[in-house]
Backbone as a printed PyTorch tensor [residue, N CA C, xyz], in Angstrom:
tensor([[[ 96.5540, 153.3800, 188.3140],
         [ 97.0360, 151.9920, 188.3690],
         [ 95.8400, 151.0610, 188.3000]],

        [[ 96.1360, 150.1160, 187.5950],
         [ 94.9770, 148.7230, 187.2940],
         [ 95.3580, 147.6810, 188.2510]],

        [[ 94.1570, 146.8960, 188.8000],
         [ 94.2760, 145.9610, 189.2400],
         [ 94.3930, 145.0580, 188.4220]],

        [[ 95.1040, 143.5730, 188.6050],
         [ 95.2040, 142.4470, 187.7940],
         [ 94.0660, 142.1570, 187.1440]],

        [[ 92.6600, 142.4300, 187.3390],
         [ 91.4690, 141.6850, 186.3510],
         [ 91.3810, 143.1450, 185.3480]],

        [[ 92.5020, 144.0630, 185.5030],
         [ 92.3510, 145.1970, 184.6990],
         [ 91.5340, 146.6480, 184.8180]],

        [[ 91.1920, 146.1310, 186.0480],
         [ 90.2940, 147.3740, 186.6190],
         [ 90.5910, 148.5320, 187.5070]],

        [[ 90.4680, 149.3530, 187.0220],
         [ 91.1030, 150.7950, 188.3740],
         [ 90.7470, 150.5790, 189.7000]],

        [[ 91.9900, 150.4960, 190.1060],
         [ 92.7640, 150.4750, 191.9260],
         [ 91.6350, 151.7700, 192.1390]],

        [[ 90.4230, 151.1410, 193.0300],
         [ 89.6510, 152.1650, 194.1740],
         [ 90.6730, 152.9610, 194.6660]],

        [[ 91.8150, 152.5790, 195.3680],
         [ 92.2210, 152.7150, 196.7040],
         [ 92.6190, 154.7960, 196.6460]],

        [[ 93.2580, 154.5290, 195.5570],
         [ 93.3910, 156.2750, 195.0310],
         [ 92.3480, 157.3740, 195.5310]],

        [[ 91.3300, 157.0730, 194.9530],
         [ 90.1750, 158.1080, 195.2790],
         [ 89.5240, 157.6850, 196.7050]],

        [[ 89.3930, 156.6990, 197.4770],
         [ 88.6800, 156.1390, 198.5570],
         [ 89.2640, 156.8540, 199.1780]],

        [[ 91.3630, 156.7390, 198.9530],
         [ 91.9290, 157.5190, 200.1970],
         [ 91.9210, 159.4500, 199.8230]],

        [[ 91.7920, 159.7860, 198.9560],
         [ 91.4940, 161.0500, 199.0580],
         [ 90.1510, 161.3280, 199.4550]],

        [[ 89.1750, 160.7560, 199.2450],
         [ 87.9630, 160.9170, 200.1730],
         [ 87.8040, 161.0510, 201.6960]],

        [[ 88.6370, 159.9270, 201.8160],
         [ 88.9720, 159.9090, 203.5920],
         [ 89.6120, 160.6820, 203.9550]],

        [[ 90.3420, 161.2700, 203.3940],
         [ 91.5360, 162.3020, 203.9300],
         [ 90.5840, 163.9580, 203.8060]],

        [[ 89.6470, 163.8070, 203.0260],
         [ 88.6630, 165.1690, 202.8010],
         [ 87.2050, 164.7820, 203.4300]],

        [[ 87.5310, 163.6520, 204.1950],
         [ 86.3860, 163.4740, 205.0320],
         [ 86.1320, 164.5660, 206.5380]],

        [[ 87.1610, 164.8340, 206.7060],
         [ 87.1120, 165.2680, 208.5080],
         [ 87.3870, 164.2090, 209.5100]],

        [[ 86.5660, 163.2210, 209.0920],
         [ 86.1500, 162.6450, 209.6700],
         [ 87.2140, 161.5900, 210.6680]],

        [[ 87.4280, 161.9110, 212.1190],
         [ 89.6790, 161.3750, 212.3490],
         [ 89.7140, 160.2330, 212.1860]],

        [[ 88.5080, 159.2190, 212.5270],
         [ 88.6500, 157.6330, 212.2030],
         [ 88.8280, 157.2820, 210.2170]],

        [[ 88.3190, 157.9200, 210.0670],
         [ 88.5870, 157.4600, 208.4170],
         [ 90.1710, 158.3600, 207.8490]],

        [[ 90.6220, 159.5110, 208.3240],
         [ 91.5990, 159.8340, 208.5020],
         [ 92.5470, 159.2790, 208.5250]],

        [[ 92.9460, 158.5830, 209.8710],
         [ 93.5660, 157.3910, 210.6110],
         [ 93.5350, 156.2450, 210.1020]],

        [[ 92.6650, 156.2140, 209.2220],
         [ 92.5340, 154.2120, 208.9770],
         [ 93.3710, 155.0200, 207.6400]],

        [[ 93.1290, 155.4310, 206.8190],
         [ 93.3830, 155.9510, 205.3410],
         [ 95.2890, 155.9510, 205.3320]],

        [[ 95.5900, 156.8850, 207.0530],
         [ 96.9400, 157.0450, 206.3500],
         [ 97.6270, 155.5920, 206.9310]],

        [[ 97.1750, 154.6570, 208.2570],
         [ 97.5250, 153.5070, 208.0720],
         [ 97.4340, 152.3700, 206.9200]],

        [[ 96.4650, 152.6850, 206.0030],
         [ 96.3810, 151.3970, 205.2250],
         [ 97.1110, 151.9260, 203.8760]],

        [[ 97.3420, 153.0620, 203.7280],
         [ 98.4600, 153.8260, 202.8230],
         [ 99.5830, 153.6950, 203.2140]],

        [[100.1880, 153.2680, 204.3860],
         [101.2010, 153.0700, 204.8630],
         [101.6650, 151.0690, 204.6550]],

        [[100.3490, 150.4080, 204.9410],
         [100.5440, 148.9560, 204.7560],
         [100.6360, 148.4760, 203.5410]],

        [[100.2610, 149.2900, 202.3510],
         [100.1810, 148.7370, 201.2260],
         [101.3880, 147.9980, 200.8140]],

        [[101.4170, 146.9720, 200.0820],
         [102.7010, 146.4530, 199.9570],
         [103.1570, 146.6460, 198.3830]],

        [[104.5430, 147.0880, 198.3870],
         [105.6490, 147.5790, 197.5940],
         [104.4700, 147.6260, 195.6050]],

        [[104.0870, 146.4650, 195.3460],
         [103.8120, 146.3640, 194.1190],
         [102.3460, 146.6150, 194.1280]],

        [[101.6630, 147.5150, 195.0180],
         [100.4280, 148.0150, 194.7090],
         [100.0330, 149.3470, 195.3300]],

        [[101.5480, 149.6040, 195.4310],
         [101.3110, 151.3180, 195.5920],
         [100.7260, 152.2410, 194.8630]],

        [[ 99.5140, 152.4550, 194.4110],
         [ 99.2200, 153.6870, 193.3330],
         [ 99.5100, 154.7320, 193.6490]],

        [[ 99.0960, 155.2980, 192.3810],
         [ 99.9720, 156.7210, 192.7430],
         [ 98.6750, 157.3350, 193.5540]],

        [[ 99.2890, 158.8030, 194.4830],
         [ 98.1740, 159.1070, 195.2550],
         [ 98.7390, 160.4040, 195.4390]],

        [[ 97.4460, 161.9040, 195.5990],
         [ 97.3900, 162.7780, 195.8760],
         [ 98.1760, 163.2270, 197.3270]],

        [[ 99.2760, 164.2320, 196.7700],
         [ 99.7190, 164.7770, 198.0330],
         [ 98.9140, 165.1190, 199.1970]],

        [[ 99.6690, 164.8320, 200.4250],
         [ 98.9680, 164.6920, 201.2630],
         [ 99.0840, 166.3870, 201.9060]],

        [[ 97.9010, 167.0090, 202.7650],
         [ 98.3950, 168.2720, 203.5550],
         [ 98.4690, 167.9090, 204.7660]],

        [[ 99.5090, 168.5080, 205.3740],
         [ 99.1070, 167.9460, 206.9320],
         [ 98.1950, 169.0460, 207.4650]],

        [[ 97.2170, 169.9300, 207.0180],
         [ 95.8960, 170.4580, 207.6590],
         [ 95.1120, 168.9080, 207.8480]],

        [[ 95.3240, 168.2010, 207.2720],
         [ 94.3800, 166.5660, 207.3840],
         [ 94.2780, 166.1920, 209.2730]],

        [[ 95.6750, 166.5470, 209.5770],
         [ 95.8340, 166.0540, 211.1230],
         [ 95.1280, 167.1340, 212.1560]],

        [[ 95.0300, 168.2530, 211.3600],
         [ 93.7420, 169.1010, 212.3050],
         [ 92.4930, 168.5600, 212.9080]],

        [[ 92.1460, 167.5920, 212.0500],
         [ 91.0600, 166.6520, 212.0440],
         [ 90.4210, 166.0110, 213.5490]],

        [[ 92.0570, 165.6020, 213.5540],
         [ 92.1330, 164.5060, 214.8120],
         [ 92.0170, 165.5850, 216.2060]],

        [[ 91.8020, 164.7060, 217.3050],
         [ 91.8440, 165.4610, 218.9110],
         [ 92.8900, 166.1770, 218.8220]],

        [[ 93.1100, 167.1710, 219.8390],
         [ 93.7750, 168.1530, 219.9980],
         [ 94.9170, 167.8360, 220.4340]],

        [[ 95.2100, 166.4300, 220.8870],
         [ 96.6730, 165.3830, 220.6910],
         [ 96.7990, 164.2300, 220.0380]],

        [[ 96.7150, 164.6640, 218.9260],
         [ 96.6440, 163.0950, 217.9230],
         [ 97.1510, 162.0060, 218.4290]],

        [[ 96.3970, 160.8130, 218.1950],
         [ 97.0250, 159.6310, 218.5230],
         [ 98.8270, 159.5570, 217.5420]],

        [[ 99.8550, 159.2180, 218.6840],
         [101.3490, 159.2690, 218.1110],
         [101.3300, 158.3110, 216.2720]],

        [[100.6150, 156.9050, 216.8700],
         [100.4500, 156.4960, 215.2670],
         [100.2740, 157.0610, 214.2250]],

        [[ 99.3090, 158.1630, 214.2990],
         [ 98.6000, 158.6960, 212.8260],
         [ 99.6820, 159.7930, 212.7000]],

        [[100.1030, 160.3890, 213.2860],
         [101.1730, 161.4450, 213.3200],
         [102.7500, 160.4750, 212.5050]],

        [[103.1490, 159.4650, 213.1950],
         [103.8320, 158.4190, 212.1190],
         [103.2590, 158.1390, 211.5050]],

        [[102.4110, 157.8790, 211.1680],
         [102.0710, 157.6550, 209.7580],
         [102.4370, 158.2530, 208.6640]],

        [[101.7840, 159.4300, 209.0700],
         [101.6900, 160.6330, 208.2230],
         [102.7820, 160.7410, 207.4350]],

        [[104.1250, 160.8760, 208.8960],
         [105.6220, 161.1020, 208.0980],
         [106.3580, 160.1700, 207.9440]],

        [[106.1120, 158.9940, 208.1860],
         [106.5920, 157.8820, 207.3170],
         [105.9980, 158.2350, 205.6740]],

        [[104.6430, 158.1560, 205.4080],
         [104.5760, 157.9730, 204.2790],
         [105.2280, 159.3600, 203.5880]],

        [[105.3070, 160.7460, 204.1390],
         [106.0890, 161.3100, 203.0010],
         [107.5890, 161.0080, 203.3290]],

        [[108.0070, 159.9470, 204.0340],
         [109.5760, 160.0870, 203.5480],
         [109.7860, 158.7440, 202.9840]],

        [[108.8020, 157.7940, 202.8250],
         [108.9360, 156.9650, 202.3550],
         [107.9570, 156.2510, 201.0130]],

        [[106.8510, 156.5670, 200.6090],
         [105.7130, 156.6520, 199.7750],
         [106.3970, 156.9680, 198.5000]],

        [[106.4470, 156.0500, 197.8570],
         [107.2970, 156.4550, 196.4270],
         [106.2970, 157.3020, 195.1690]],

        [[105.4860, 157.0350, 195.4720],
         [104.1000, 157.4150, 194.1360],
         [103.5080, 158.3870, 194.5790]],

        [[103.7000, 159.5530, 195.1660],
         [102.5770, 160.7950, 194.8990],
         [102.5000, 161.6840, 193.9130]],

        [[101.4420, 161.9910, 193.7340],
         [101.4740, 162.9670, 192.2700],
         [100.8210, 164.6620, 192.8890]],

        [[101.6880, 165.2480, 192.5080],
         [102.9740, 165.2250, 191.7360],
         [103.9900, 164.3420, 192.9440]],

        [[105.1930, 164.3660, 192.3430],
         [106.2700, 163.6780, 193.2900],
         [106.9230, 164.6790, 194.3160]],

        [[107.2020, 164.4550, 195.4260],
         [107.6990, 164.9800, 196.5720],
         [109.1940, 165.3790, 196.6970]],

        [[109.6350, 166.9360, 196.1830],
         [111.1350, 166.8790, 196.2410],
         [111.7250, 166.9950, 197.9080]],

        [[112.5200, 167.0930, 198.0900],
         [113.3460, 166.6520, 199.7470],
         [113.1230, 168.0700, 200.1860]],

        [[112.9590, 169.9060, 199.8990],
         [112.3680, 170.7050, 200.2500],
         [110.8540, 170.0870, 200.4920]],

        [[110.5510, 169.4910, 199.4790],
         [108.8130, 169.4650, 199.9690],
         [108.5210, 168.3920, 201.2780]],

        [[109.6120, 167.5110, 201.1920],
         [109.5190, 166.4920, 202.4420],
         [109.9460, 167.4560, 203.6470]],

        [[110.8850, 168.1780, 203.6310],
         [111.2620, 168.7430, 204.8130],
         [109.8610, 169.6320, 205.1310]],

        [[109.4810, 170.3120, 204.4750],
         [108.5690, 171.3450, 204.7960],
         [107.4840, 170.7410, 205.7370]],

        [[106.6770, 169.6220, 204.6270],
         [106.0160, 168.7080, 204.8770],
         [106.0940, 168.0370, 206.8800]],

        [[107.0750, 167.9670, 206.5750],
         [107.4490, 166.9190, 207.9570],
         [107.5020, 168.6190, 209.4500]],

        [[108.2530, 169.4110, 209.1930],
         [108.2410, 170.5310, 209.5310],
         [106.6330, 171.0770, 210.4500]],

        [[105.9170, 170.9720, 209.5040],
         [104.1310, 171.5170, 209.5590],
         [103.6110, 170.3640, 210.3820]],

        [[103.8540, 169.2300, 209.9960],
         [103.5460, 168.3260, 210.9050],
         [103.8290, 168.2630, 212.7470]],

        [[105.2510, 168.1700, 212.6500],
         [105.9140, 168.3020, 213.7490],
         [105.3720, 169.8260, 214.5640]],

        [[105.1210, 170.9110, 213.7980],
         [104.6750, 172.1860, 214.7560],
         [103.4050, 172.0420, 215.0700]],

        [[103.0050, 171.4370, 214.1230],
         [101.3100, 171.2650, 214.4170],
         [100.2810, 170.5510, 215.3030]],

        [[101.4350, 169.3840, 215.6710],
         [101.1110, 168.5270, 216.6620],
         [102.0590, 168.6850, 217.9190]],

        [[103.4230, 168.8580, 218.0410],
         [104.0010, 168.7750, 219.1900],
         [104.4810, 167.4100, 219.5590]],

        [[104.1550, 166.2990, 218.0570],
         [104.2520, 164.9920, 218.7110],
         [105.7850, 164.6990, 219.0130]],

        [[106.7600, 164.3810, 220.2800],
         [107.7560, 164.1430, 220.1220],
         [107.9620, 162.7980, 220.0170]],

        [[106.9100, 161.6840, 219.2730],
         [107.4770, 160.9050, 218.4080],
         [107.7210, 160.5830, 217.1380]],

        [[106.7980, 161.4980, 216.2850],
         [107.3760, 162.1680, 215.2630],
         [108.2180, 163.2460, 215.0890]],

        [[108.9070, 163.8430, 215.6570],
         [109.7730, 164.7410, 216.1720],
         [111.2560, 163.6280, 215.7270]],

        [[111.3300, 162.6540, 216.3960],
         [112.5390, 161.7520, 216.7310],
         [112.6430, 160.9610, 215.5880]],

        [[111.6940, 160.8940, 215.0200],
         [111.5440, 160.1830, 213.3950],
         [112.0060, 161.2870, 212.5730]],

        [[111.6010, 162.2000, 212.5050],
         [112.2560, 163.0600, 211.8270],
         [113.6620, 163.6450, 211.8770]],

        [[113.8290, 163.8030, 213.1970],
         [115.4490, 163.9490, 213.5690],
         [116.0820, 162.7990, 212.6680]],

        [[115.7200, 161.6440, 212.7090],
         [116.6690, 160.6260, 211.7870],
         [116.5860, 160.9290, 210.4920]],

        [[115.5100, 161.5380, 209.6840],
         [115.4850, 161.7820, 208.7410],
         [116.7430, 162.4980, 207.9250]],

        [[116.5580, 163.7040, 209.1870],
         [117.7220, 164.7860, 208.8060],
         [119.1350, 164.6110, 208.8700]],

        [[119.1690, 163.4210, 209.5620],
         [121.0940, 163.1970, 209.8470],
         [121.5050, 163.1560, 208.8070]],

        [[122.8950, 163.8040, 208.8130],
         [123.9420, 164.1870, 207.3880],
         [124.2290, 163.0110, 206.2190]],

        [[123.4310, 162.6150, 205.6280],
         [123.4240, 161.4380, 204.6230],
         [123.3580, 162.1210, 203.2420]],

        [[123.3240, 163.4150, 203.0500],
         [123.5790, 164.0120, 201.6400],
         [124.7390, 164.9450, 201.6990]],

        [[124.1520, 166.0280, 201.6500],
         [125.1600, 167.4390, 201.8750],
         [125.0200, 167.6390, 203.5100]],

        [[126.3570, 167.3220, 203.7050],
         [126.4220, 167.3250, 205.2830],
         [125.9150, 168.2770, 206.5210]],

        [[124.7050, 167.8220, 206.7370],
         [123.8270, 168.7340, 207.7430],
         [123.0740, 169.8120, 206.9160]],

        [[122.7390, 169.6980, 205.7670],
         [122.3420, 171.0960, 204.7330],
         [120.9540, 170.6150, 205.0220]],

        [[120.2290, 169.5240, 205.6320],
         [118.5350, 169.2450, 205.9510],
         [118.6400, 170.2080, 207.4220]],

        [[119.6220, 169.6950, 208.3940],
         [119.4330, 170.7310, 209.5260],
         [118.9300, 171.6410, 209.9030]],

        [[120.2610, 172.4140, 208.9120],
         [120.3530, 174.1410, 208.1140],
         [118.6930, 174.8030, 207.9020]],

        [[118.6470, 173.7670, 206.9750],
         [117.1390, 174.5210, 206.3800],
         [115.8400, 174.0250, 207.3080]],

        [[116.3530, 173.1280, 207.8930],
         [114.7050, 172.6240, 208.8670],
         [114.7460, 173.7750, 210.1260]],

        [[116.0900, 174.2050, 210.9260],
         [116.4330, 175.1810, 212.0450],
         [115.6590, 176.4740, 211.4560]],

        [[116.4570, 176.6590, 210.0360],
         [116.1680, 178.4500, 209.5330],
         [114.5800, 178.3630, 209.4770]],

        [[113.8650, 176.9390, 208.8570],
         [112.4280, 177.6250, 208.5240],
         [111.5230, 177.7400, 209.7900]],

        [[111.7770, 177.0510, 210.6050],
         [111.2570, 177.1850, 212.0770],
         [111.3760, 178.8510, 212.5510]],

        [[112.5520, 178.9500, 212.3140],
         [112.5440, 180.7780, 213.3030],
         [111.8510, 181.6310, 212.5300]],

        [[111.8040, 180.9690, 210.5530],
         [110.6770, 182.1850, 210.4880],
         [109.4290, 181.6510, 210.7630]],

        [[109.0780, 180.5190, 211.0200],
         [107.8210, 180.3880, 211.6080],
         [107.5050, 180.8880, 212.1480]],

        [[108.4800, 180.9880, 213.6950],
         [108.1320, 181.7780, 214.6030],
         [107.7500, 183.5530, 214.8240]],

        [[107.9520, 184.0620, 213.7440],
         [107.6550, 185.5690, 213.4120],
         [106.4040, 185.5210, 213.3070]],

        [[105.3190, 184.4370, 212.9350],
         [104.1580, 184.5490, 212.8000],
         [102.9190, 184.3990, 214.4960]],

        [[102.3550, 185.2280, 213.9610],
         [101.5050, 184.9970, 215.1150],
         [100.4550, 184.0480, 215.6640]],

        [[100.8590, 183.3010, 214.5890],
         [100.0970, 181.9840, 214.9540],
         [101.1160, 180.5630, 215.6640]],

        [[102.0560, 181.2160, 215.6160],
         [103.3830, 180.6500, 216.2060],
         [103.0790, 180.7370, 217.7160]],

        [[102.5540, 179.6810, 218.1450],
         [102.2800, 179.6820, 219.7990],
         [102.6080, 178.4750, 220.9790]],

        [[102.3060, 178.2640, 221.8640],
         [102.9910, 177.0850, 222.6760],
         [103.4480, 175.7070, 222.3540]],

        [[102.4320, 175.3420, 221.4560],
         [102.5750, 173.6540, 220.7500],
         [103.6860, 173.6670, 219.9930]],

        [[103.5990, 174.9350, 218.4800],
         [104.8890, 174.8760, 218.1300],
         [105.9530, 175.3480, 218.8800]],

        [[105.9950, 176.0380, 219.8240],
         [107.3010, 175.8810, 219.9010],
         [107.7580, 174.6050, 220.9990]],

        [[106.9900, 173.7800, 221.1580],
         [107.1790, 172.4660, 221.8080],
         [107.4800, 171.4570, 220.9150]],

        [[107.0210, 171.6620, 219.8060],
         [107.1010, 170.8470, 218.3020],
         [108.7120, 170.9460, 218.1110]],

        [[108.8900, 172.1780, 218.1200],
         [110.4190, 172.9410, 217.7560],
         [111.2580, 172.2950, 218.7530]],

        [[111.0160, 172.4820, 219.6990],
         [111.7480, 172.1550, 221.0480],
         [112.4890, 170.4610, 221.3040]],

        [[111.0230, 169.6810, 221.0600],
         [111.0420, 168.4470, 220.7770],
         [112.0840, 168.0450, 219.6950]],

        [[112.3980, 168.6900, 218.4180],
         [112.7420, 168.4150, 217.1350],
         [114.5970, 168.6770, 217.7030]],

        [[114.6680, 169.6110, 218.1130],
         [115.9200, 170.2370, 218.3420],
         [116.5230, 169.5490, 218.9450]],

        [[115.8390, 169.1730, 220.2540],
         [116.4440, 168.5810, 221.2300],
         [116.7810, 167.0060, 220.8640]],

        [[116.2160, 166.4120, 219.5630],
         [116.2770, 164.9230, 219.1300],
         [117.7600, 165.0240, 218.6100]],

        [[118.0660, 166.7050, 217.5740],
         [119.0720, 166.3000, 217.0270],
         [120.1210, 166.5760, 217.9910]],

        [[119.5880, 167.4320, 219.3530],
         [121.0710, 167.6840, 219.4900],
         [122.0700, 166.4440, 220.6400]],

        [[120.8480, 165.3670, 220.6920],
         [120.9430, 164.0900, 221.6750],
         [122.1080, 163.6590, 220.5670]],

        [[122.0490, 163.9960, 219.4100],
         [122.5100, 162.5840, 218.6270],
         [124.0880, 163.0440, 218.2210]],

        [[124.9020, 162.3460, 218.4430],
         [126.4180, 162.7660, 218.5580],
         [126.7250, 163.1770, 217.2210]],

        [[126.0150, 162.5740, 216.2710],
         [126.8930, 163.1160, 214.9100],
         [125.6890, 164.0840, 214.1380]],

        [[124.9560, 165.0080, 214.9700],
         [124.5260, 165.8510, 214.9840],
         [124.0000, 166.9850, 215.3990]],

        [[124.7730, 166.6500, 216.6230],
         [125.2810, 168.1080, 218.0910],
         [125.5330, 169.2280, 217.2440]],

        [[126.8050, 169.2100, 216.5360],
         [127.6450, 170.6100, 216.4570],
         [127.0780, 170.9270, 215.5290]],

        [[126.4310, 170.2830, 214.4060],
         [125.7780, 171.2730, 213.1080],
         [124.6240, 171.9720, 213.8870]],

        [[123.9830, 171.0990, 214.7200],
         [122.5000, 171.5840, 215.2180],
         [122.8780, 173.0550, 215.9310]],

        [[123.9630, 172.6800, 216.5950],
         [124.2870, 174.0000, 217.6660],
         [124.2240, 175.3100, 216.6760]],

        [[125.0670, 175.0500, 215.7590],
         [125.5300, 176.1850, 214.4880],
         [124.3610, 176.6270, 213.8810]],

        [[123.1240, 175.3940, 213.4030],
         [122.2070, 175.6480, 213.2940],
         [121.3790, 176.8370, 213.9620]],

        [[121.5280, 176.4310, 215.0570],
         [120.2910, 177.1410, 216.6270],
         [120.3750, 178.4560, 216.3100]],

        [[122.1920, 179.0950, 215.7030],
         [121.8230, 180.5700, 216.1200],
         [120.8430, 181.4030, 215.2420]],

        [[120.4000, 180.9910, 214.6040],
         [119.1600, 181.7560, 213.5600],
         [118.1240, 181.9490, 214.6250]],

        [[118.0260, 180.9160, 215.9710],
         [116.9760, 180.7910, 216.9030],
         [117.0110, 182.1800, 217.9340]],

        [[118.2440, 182.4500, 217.3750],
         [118.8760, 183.3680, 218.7350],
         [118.2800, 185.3370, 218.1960]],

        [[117.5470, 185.8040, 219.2030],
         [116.9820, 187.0060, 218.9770],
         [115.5390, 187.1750, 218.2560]],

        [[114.5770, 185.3340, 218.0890],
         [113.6210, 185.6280, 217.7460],
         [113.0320, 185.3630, 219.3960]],

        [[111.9120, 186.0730, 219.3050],
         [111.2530, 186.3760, 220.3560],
         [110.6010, 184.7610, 221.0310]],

        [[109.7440, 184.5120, 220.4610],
         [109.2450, 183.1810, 220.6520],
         [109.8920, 182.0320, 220.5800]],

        [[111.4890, 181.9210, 220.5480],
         [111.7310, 180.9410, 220.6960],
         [113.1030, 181.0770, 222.2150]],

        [[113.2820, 181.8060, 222.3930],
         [113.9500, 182.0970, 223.3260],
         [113.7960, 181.3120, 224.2150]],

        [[112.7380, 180.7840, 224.9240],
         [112.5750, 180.4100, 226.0760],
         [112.7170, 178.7580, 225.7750]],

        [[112.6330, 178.4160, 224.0130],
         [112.9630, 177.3120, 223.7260],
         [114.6050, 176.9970, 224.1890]],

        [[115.2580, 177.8110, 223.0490],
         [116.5300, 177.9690, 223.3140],
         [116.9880, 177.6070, 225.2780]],

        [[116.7930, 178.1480, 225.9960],
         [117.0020, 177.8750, 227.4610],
         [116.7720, 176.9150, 227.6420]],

        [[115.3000, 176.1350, 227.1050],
         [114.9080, 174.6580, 227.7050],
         [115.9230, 173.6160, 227.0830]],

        [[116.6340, 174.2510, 226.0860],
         [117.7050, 173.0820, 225.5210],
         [119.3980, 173.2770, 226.3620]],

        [[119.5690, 174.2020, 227.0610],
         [120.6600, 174.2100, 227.4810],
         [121.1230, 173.0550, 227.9300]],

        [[120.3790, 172.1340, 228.7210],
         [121.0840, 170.7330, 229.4010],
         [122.1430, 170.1280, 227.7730]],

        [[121.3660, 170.3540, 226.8220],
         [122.0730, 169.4000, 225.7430],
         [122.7720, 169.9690, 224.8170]],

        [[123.1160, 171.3560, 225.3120],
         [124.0420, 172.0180, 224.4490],
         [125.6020, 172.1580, 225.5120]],

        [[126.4920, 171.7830, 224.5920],
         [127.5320, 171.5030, 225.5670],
         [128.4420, 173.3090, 225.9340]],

        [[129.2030, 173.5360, 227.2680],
         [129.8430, 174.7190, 227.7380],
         [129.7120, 175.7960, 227.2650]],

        [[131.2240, 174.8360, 225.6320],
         [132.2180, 175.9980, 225.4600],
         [131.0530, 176.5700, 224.1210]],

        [[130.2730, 175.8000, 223.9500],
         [128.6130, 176.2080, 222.6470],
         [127.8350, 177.0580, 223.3530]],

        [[127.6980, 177.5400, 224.2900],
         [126.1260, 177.8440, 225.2720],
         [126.2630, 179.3780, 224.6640]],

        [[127.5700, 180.1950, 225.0820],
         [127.5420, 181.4580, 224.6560],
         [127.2740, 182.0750, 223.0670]],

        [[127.2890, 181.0250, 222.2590],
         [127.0730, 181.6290, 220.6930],
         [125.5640, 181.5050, 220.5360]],

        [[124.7930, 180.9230, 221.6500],
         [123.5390, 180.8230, 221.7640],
         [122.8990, 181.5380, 222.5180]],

        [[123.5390, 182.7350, 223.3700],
         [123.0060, 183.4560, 224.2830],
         [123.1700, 182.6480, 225.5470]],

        [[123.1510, 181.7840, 225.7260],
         [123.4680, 180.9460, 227.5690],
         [124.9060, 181.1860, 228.1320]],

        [[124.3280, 181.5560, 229.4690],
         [125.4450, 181.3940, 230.0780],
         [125.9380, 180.0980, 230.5560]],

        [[127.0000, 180.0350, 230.8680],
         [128.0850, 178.6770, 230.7430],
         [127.8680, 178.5640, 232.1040]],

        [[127.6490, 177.0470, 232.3460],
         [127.4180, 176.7120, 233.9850],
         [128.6750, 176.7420, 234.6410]]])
């Protein structure tokens, strides 16, 4: 993209620099001012990884973590372009990687049934449990997970898919103890298709 005197938009390569900097303050400023740009000077810009948020302290500031997943659910210009598997995934890696449960709750809205009814759920629940088969699958994510679950299952018109969802959760090892920490928000006559007993 050209700027009005006809000259190539810096902003493209500055922010892939910053983002391959390490460095968490240039990190942080990069995915905020990628986020402020306004509507008619969006260039197009290199997919983002969320290994970028490794960068930051070992609890990212909640902003840069929104950031992050605002701009892939909302960033119209990346190259290549972002299909709704690659946003889910995307947002997914984020959310395990940090544990942030305020990107967690941003994302829960993401997923509410606005296409094929609850089919983002479906596939955000299933790819989590195979996450969890991996051995790098350890306390944060499954607090990431925990956090995520528990957003959708607060939300009334996305209780019962989530529940239906969960049982893929049911018999992996590492998430079990997730599963229990959600019982408060899984309702009675649901607890037993999840392994809980009914209070």
């Amino acid at each position: 993209m050209t700027t009005e005197g006809g000259q190539q938009d810096p902003f493209p390569a500055q922010f892939a620099a910053d983002l391959a900097s390490a460095d968490p303050g240039r990190v942080a400023a990069a995915l905020s001012r990628a986020r402020g740009l306004l509507p008619g000077s969006r260039s197009p810009l290199p997919r983002i990884d969320p290994a970028v948020l490794d960068t930051l302290p070992n609890d990212p500031p909640w902003e840069v973590v929104q950031d992050f997943v605002w701009l892939i659910a909302h960033y119209p210009n990346f190259v290549p372009p972002l299909t709704q598997q690659d946003k889910l995934r995307l947002w997914l890696d984020a959310i395990l990687r940090t544990a942030d449960s305020a990107a967690a709750l941003q994302v829960a809205q993401y997923l509410r049934p606005v296409r094929e009814p609850g089919a983002d759920i479906d596939a955000a629940l299933r790819s989590i449990a195979e996450s969890a088969s991996s051995p790098r699958f350890g306390d944060r994510q499954a607090r990431g997970a925990e956090h995520l679950a528990r957003n959708l299952l607060e939300q009334h018109d996305t209780n019962k898919r989530t529940v239906a969802a969960l049982r893929a959760w049911v018999g992996v090892p590492a998430l079990q103890p997730v599963i229990h920490h959600l019982a408060p928000f899984v309702r009675p006559e649901d607890r037993p298709g999840l392994g809980l007993m009914a209070p």
